[in-house]
C-alpha positions, 0 to 999 in steps of 0.5 A: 829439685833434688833434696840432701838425704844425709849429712854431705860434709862437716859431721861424721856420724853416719846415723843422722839423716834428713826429713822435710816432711811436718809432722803432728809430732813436731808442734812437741818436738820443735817446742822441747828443741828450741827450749832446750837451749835455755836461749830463747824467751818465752815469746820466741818459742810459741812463734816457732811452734806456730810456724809449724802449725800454720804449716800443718794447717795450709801445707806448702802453700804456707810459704813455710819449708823445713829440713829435720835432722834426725839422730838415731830415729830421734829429731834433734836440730829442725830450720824454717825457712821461706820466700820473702814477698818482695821477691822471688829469689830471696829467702829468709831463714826464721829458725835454725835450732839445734837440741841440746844434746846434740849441740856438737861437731858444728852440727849447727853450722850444717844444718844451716848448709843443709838450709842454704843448699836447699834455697840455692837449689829452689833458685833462691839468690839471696839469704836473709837472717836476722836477729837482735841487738842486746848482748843476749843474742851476741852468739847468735850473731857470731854464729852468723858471721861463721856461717859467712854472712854479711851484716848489712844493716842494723835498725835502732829500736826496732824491738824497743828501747835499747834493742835493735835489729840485725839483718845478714845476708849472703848471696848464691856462690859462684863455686860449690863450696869445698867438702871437709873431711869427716872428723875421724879423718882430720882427728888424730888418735889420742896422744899423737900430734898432728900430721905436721906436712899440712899443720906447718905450712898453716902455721907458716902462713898466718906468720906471715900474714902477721908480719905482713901486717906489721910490716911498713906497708902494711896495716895501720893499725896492727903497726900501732899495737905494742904489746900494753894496747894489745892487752885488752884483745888477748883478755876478750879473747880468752874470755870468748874462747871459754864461752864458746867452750861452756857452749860445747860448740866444736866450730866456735871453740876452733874459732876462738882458739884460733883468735887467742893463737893469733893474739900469741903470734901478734904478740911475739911479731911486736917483740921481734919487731922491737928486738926484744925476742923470737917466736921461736924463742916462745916455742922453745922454752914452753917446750923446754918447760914442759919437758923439765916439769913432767919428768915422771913422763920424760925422765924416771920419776915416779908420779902416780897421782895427780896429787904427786903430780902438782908437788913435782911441779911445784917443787921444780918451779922452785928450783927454777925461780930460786931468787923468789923469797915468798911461795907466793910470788909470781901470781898475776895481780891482775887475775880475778880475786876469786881466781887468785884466793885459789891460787894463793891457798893452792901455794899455801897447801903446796907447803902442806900449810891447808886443813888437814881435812877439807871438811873443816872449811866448813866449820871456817865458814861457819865462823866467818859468817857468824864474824861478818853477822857480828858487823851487820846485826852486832850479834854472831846470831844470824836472823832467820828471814824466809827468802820469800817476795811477798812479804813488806819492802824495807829499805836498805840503810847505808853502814856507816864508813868504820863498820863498811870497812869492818863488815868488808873485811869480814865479807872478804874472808867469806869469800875466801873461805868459799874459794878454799872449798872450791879448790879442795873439792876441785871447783873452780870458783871463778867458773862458777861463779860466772856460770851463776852470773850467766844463769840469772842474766838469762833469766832476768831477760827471760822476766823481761820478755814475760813482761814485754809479751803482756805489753808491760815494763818491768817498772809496772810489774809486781815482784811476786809478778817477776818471781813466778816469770823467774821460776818459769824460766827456770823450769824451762831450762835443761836439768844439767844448767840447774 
């Protein structure tokens, strides 16, 4: 059998090479990789250090294979493999990790070639993963169906209650699979569009599957969609679209643009199909809109700065809605609150109404605060209560409507006040926001697992219990997620 000594297609760098040979280094190594996603519980990763120990322990003989991707001598992505004892052409991949600094230019999806190669080529004829069910591992699923495998089966409480598992598979193909150029092939240098004699007739193509779709025979329903049932689907795809950019996934974020390109394609089918206008329509004016707002790039207008930049831009929106009687009209209601407090305050500082100096946002919170403590403790003086869990449970007592209504108001102008800061020191409050979101979820589960692992529920478990999983977690993660 002959074994791929370097990355054959998909990734470009010239210094990754192949190693199928387990070390005593790699118990530590593969530990570091599969925590250093900061996905994974606590369980999952001692399993995949064992896997390699058992390797270690009986050699081949182990039923365990694995490929190692090294990056400048350094071993940075590793997969386990092995045959499945029912059969003898069927393998089942346990692990595909792939290190956090190296989580780009699909990599991952490589290195699961890379396996797959490997199984065709020991006269494997079918693949199997798996995975959970719970929301937590919605990305691995998706990677899955990128990597084009089949989803065929899904076994309710197989991990426990409200968990399930999913099993993929995909077959030996007929065909060697196309190569993809390298990427300094396919990417053009900064600032120069893309090579039009293959972008158009891509672009043409998915029109016309579009509008096959729409057409009388064609799908029901995408026939159906209007422009107010498709709403929804352009919203999640957006939202994907930034979860696959917080991931750093090149393969994702090429997916999920392509999901938000069709949602804007689709959307203008519905409206040339009820006469209302063109897709060209839509290319033409955002085009006619960003020549007539960067006349500092098109025209002899002086912008120097970025902030000389975003008056300009203002100033010409302006001039493009004059019948608007408020600056701050036109911002979409439907944007998250947080999203639209630095919209608002972006469209109050454009007319120089913002503090003079983004220090004082401080002082402003300061004074919130101490107005919203006003409500809750009928003094401006916060109590001081160490945030610490083991100390006594008192129970929270309800507020009474005219004070609920009182201390909401108050809390919203924290808030704001909050969202101010972000936009003046360039944050975006709603991203971070949902990176915080995302970061107690992951490790709320990893608690979760803890507990799971020692054979209790959470219900059974103490808080000083679940607080020293929390911190455990947290340690575990990757300095950059905090």
């Amino acid at each position: 059998m002959t074994f791929p000594t370097a990355p054959s297609s998909g990734v470009s760098d010239k210094s990754i090479t192949l190693r199928y040979d387990v070390r005593e280094e790699d118990v530590v190594t593969v530990r570091e990789i599969v925590e250093s996603t900061g996905f994974f519980y606590p369980p999952e990763v001692d399993v995949a250090v064992e896997l390699v120990e058992e390797r270690l322990r009986k050699g081949e003989v182990s039923g365990y294979f694995f490929a190692f991707a090294e990056l400048d001598g350094r071993t940075v992505g590793y997969s386990c493999y092995g045959p499945i004892a029912c059969t003898a052409s069927s393998f089942d991949i346990f692990w595909i990790a792939i290190h956090s600094d190296a989580q780009r230019h699909g990599m991952g999806k490589w290195l699961m070639s890379v396996t797959e190669e490997l199984i065709f080529g020991q006269g494997g004829e079918r693949i199997y993963v798996e995975t959970s069910g719970r929301e937590h591992y919605l990305p691995t699923r998706k990677f899955y169906d990128r990597c084009d495998y089949l989803k065929i089966a899904e076994l309710p409480e197989f991990y426990g209650p409200l968990d399930s598992k999913v099993i993929y598979l995909k077959t030996r193909p007929n065909a060697e699979p196309p190569q993809i150029p390298a990427r300094q092939d396919v990417i053009p240098q900064t600032g120069t569009p893309p090579e039009f004699e293959f972008l158009l007739p891509e672009f043409k193509r998915l029109c016309e599957i579009v509008a096959r779709l729409r057409a009388p025979d064609g799908c029901p329903w995408d026939r159906q969609q209007t422009m107010k049932t498709i709403k929804p689907y352009t919203l999640e795809e957006t939202y994907e679209l930034l979860e696959a950019i917080d991931a750093d996934d090149n393969e994702a974020i090429c997916e999920e643009l392509g999901d938000v390109l069709l949602q804007v394609i689709l959307d203008s089918q519905i409206a040339a199909d009820e006469q209302r206008f063109l897709l060209t329509d839509v290319v033409r004016r955002i085009a006619d809109k960003m020549v007539r707002r960067h006349p500092h790039v098109f025209s002899n207008v002086d912008a120097q700065t970025t902030d000389d930049v975003r008056r300009n831009w203002y100033a010409i929106k302006q001039q493009e809605k004059p019948t608007r009687e408020s600056q701050l009209e036109g911002i979409p209601v439907a944007l998250p609150e947080l999203a639209r407090t630095a919209r608002i305050t972006a469209r109050a500082a454009a007319v120089g109404y913002d503090f003079p100096d983004r220090r004082m946002l401080f002082d402003k919170l300061n004074e919130e605060m101490q107005e919203l403590a006003v409500e809750l403790f009928e003094s401006s003086a916060i109590p001081k209560v160490l945030a610490t869990v083991d100390s006594e449970v008192i129970p929270d007592e309800p507020l009474q409507p005219d004070l609920k209504d009182k201390a909401e108001s108050e809390l919203g102008d924290v808030l704001f006040v909050l969202a101010n800061i972000g936009r003046r020191w360039g944050i975006n409050p709603e991203e971070a926001l949902r990176r915080s979101n995302a970061k107690f979820s992951r490790r709320f589960q990893a608690i979760e697992a803890a507990m799971k692992s020692e054979g209790r529920s959470m219900h059974d478990s103490t808080l000083r219990e679940m607080e020293d999983a929390y911190q455990a977690a947290k340690r575990r993660e990757p300095k950059q997620n905090g």
